[in-house]
Structure formats: structure tokens, C-alpha cells
N, C-alpha and C positions, 0 to 999 in steps of 0.2 A: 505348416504352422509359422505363420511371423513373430518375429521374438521383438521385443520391444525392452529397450535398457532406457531405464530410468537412473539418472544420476542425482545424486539425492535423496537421503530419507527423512531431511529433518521435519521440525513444525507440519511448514506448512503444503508436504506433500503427503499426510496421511490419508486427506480424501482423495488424492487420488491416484495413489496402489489402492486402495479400496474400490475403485468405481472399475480401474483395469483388468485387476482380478474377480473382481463379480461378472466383468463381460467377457473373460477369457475364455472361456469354454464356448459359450456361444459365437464368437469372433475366432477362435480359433488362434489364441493369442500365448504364447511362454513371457514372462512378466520378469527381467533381474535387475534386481534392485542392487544397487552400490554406493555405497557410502564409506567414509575416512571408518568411522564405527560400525564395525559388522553389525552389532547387537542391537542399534535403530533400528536398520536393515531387516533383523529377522522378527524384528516386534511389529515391525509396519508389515512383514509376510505373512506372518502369524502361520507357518505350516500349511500355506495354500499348497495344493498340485501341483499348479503350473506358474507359484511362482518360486524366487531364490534369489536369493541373499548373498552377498558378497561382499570382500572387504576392498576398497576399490581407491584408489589416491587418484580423481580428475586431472592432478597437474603434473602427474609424470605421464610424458606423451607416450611411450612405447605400450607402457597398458592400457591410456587412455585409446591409442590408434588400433591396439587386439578389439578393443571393445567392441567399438565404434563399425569394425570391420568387419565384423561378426554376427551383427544385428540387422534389423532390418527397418527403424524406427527409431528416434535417440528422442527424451525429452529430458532436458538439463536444465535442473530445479537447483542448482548451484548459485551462488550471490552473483551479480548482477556483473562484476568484473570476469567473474570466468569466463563466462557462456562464450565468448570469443573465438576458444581455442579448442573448443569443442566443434565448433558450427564450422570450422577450416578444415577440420576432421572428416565430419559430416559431407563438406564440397568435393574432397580428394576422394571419397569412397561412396559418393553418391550416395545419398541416406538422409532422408526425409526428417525435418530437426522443428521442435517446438519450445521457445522458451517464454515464463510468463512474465519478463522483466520489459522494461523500456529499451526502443531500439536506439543505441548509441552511433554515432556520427560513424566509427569503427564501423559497427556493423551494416550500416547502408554503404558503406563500400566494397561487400561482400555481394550485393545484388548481381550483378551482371553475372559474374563468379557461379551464383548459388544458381543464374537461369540459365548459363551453359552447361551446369552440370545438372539439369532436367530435374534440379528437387526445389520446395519449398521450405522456409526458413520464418518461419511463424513465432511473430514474438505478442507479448501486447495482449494475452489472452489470457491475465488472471484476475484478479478483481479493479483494483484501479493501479495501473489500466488492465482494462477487458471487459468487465460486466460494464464498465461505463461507455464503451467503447459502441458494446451491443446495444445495450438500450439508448444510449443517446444518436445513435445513426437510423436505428428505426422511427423513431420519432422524426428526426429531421427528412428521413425520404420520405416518408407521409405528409411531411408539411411540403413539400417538394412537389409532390403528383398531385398534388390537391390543387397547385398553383400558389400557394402561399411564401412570398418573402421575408428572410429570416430579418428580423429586427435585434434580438436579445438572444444570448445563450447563457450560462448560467448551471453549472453542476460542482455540487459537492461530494464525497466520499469521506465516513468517519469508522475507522476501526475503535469499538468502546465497549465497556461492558455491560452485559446485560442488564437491565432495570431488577431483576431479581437478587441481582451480586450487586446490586451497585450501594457500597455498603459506607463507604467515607467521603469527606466533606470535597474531595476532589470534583467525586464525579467519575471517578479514570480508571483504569488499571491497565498495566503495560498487556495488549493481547498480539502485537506482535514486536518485531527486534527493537530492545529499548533503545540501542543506541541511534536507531534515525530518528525515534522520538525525541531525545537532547538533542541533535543536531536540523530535527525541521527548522527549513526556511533559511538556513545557511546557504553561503554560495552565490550570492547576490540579490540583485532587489526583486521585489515581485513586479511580474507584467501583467498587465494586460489593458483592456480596451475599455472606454464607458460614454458611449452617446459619442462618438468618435473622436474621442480624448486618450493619447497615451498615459496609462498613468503607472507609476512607479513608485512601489510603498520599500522602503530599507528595513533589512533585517531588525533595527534596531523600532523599526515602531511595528514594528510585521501584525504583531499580538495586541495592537492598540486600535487598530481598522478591521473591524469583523464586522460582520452582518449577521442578524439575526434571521433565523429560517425556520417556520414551524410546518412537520412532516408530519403528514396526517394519521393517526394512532400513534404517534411517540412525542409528540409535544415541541418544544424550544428547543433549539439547537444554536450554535452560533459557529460563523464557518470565517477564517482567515486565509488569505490569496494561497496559492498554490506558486513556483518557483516564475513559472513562466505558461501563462495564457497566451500567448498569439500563439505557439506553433500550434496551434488545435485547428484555429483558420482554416491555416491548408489540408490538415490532415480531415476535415470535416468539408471542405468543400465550401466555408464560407470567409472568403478571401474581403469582402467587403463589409461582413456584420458589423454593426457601429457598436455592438457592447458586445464581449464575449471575456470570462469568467470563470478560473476556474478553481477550488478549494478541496480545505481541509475541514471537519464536522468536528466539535467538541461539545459537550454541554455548556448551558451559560454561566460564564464566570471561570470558565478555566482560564481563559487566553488572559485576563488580565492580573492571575496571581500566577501565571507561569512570566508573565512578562517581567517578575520581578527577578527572574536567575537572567534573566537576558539584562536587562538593565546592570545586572551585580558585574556580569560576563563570566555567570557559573556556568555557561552553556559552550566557554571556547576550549575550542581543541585545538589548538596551533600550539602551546605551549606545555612544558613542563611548571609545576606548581612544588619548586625545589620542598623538602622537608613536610610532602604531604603525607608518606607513610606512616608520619610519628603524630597526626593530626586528630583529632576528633572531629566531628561534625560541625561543634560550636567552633575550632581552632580555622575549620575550612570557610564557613559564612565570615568569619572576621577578618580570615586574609583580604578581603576586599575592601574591609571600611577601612576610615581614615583612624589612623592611633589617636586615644583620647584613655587614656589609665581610669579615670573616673564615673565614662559612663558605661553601660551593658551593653553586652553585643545588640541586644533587642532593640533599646535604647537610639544606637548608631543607626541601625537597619531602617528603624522607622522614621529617623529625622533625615537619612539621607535621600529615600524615598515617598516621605510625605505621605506614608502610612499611617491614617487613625488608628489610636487602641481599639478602636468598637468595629473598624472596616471588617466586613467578610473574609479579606485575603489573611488576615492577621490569624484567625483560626485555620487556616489549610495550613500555613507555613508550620505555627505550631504542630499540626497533628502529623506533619512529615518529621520531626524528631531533628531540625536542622540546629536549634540552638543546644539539643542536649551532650553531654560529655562522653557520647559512646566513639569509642576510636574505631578509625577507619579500616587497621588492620590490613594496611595496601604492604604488598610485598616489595614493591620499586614506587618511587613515586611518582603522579601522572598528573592528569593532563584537566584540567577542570569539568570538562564534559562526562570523563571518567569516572570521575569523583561521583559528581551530581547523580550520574548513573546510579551508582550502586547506592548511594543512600536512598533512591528511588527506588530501587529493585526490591530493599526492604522493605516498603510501604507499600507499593503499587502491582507486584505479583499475583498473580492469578491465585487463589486458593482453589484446594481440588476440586471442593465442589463447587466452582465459580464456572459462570457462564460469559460467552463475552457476544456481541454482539456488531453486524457489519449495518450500517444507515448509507444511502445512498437519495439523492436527491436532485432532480435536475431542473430548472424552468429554460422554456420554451416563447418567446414573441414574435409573433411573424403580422405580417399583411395580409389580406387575402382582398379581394375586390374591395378596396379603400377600406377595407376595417382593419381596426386592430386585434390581435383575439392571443390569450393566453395559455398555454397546458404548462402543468407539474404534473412528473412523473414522479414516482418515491416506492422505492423498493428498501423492507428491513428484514433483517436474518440471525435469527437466534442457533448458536450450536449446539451442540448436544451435548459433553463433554470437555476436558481439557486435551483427548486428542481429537476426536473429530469437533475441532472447534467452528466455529464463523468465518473466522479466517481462512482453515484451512480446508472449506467447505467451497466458500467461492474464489479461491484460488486453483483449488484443483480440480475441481468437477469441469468447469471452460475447457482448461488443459484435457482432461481422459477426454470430452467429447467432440473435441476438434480433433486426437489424436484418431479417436474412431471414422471422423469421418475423413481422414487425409489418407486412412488404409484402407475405408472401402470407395475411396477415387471418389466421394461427394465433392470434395474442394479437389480441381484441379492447377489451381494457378501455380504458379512457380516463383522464385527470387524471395527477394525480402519484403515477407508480407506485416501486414493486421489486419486484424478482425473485423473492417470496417465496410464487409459488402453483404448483398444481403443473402447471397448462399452460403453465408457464414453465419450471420446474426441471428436467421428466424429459425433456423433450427439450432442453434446453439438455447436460443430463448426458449424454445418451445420444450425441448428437456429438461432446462432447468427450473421452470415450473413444475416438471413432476417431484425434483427435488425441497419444493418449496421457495423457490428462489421469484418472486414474483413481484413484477410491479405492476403501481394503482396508476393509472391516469388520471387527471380533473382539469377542465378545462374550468378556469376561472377570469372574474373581471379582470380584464388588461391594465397595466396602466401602461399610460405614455412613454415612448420612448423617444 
């Protein structure tokens, strides 16, 4: 029996302890689950057989190295900083390691490491990245075998909610960790490439340059740069594309009434916001304006932003509760991104019987014998609940089915992998359509590039 230790029980690994212990019996798999909080742990077990629960701390190494030792498969669904000191683990006891995060400069120095020690270190394999990962590399080796020359690439990815929940003037609601949502697009300018133009948008206009994209059965969407498009290039095999692209999905009109906390810099976290514990909502939007005794906080906001009373933004702001006297109730005082959070977390929470929903969307321009010719891909996925959500649907299902196919020797490669060959992607694909995870092709009129 292979025993498979999952570290991690939050969010977004419920679908998959679910998909491991569905296939355990047939796989012939023991399933332990460990987490800081036993009690996630045994709700995401739910009293299977063969799986169990434990109360488990990742960053004390001596339990972490029992674990690790122990097992014969590690998938470490841990924040994106851990997984490091796990996968060092995984090298010194030789143990086959899956994580669904981006692979860190860190962690490609682990390659040689991970290929002397005869395992695989699979990262990149949960929804963006990984489902984008998969279906935009099938796509491209079919325009590849066919003889066609990539011209344009082009993919979005929107975590949002369902059209059924989608119930205020947003548009939104937080479906996964709110804090990367205040902090999108921090960290430097956006990149990327257009008709062979560097071009570089700053945080400060990030939410002002969006593109409009309509995905066939879900309507208008509008998508703004992602941190950095070129490294896709290489990672895609197109070191020459003169446009390549890559984003975030919102509906339209979010990006330019969220650009108004960016402008205010309700969105920075570098700093303490001295005397915000004793703040209200209306005390926190006025620490930014300029002192005037005479006029309203609303008043200031609108002239210093050049907000009409009748604009569309002037309604979301209001229905988020930013000008009202409700205190903040912060135990220490923090950090503006902090702030913003939680007055968001009160508006933008999932309710239970809220549904949320993953949008994905890619275009494709290549050549083929002097033509120009265009395909959209677009893949959407509604969840079922608040724990088998969308999110954690196509983040973990990639995960369980790469994990099955790494124990039964399908993938043999070794070091620091991703998902981006095709005895990974076409049967990773082709499962996750039984799941319902499906994309549409259409090949449509080109335009010029």
C-alpha cells in the first residue's frame, strides 16, 4: 500500500482529499492528511478507511523529516513560501513531491538535486498556473504539427462568482485568499510583449489598461496584465512571438472602481496606519484626503478623483460601507491593505449558499502557408458548494491526477518539472472532462498582427 501525506487541509485542497480517497481503494493508496488544525483535517477525511487525520506543524523539521520519511508520495498544498523546505525533505529521502504553486528561482536550484536523487518535483499543476498551462500547450503543439507560426498568444484566468450569487453592484466576491486580491499587481510593472513592443503598464495605472474579452456562454469580461508575460516565452517554447499576454478576468467595471483604493494607496502594505484601531471606516477613507473642516469625506473623495455624483463607481463605493461610522474594531493597528481587507471581507464573502465560479480564456494567432488564422479556447466551471468550490475543484483535481499518474510510473521525468508536455496534459485533460472541466475551441476571423 502507498501511503500519500498531504500537507494541507485548507480551502483549496478539499477536492483533492476527495478525488484521493475516492481512488484509494482502487490504487491501493492510505491518504494522511495534516494540518496546524486537526479538526479541517478530519472534516476534509470525513471517516474514510483509508484515510487520517493529524495535527501536524510543516515548519518544525523533526516532524516535518518523520513525515516525510515515512511516506511514499508528499503533496504540499502549504502557501507558496513553504513548499521549499519540504521538497529539501523530499531530496534527502527520496520521495516523489507535487506542489500547485509557481516555481521560485529557490526552487529551480533544487533541479539537479531533485535529478540526482531519481525523483520528480512537480510544481505548476493547479489552476492558474496548470489548467492554463495544459490547455494552452495543447493548443500551441497542434499549431506546431500542423506547421503553423505562432504570431499572438494571449490568456486570461478569472476566479469570480457565480452568475447565480452574483448578487451586488461589484460584480465579485472574495472566492479565494482576500489578501492577494488587495495586493494584485504589486511588486512592479506589468510585462509583456505587443507586435514586438516592450511594453510596461505601473501599478499605479495597472487597473486603467484592461481589455475587453467576450467568452462564449458568459458574456463581457475585462482582463488587466498579469505581473510579468515574457517568462511564458520560454516556458511555451516561443522565444520569438511578437505579442504574448498574460491576465487577470474581472467583470466590466470592476478594474476602474477598484482603481480608486489604488489611487487613494488604500491598497499599500509597506506601512503602519498609526491610530487605525480606534478608526471607523469613514476615519480610514479620510486619512488619505487632504484636511478641509468644511467639506464631506464624500465631497473630498469625489473632487480629488474627479468622480461624478451620477458615475457607476460612486454606487459600488457607497454599497461597500466605506464612508459609514462602523469601527474597525482592529486589535493593533495595521497596515492599509489590512484595513481595506476586512472592510471588504464584510461585503465580499461568500454566503453559504453562494456559488463561485473559475473563467479561463486563451487566443491563439499563428501562420500557416501565408495565412493568418485565429482560435479561442475558453473553458468555465461552476462549484458545487462552499467546500467543494471552483476553486478548489480546479486546483485539486490537476494535483490528485498528476499524483496518480506519478505512482503508477505514467510520468517518468525527474527534477524540477511542469505540466507542460504532452504525457502530462492530454491525459490530465482528458479526466478532467469527466469532471466537467472542459474547454470550447472556435477558430475565428483573424485580425492582423
Amino acid at each position: 500500500m502507498k501511503k500519500i501525506l498531504v500537507i494541507g487541509a485548507g480551502r483549496s485542497s478539499s477536492s483533492l482529499i476527495k478525488y484521493l480517497l475516492e481512488n484509494s481503494e482502487k490504487e491501493n493508496w492510505k491518504i494522511k492528511v495534516g494540518d496546524m488544525d486537526k479538526q479541517i483535517a478530519l472534516e476534509k477525511v470525513d471517516g474514510h478507511p483509508r484515510g487520517e487525520a493529524f495535527e501536524f506543524n510543516a515548519l518544525e523539521p523533526n516532524q516535518r523529516e518523520k513525515e516525510v520519511k515515512e511516506c511514499d508520495f508528499v503533496v504540499s498544498m502549504l502557501p507558496a513560501r513553504f513548499h521549499i523546505e519540504v521538497v529539501k525533505d523530499c531530496i534527502r529521502f527520496q520521495k516523489n513531491v507535487i506542489t500547485p504553486s509557481y516555481v521560485s528561482n529557490e526552487m529551480k536550484e533544487l533541479n539537479d538535486q531533485a535529478v540526482e536523487a531519481g525523483i520528480i518535483v512537480m510544481n505548476e499543476i493547479g489552476v492558474d498556473p496548470g489548467i492554463d498551462h495544459l490547455s494552452a500547450k495543447k493548443i500551441l503543439d497542434d499549431i506546431e504539427e500542423m506547421g503553423g507560426e505562432m504570431t499572438c498568444f494571449e490568456s486570461f484566468t478569472g476566479g469570480l462568482v457565480a452568475p447565480e450569487s452574483d448578487d451586488n453592484p461589484w460584480n465579485y466576491k472574495f472566492t479565494w485568499n482576500p489578501r492577494n486580491v488587495v495586493l494584485a499587481g504589486q511588486g512592479g510593472a506589468a510585462k509583456f510583449i505587443q507586435e514586438g513592443q516592450y511594453k510596461y503598464i505601473p501599478y499605479t495605472k495597472l487597473f486603467r489598461r484592461t481589455e475587453i474579452i467576450d467568452v462564449e456562454g458568459r458574456g463581457k469580461f475585462e482582463g488587466y496584465a498579469n505581473r510579468d508575460s515574457l517568462k511564458y516565452r520560454n516556458i511555451y517554447s516561443l522565444e520569438t512571438i511578437p505579442t504574448i499576454f498574460r491576465g487577470t478576468l474581472r467583470k466590466v467595471g470592476f478594474s476602474r472602481a477598484w482603481n480608486v483604493f489604488v489611487q487613494l494607496g488604500a491598497t499599500d502594505d509597506s506601512y503602519i496606519l498609526e491610530g487605525s484601531k480606534d478608526m471607523t471606516n469613514r476615519d480610514f477613507i479620510n486619512s488619505f484626503l487632504a484636511y478641509n473642516q468644511h467639506d464631506s469625506v464624500e465631497l473630498k473623495l469625489r473632487y480629488y478623483l474627479q468622480i461624478e455624483q451620477d458615475d457607476v463607481i460612486w454606487d459600488k463605493l457607497v454599497w461597500l460601507g466605506i464612508f459609514e461610522n462602523t469601527p474597525l474594531n482592529l486589535k493593533e493597528d495595521a497596515t492599509p491593505a489590512q484595513i481595506l481587507q476586512q472592510i471588504l471581507e464584510a461585503k465580499w464573502s461568500l454566503a453559504k449558499s453562494d456559488k463561485d465560479m473559475i473563467v479561463m480564456w486563451h487566443k491563439f494567432g499563428f501562420r500557416i502557408n501565408g495565412e493568418n488564422r485565429e482560435i479561442h479556447s475558453s473553458m468555465s466551471y461552476i462549484g458545487t458548494d462552499q467546500t467543494y468550490t471552483a476553486m478548489s475543484d480546479t486546483v485539486g483535481l490537476p494535483v490528485g491526477i498528476c499524483t496518480k499518474m506519478i505512482l503508477n510510473g505514467t510520468i517518468q521525468s525527474k527534477g524540477v518539472q511542469l505540466p507542460i508536455h504532452k504525457e502530462i496534459y492530454e491525459p490530465v485533460l482528458k479526466e478532467l472532462e469527466k469532471f466537467g472541466v472542459i474547454f470550447r475551441e472556435t477558430e475565428v476571423e483573424p485580425v492582423l498582427y
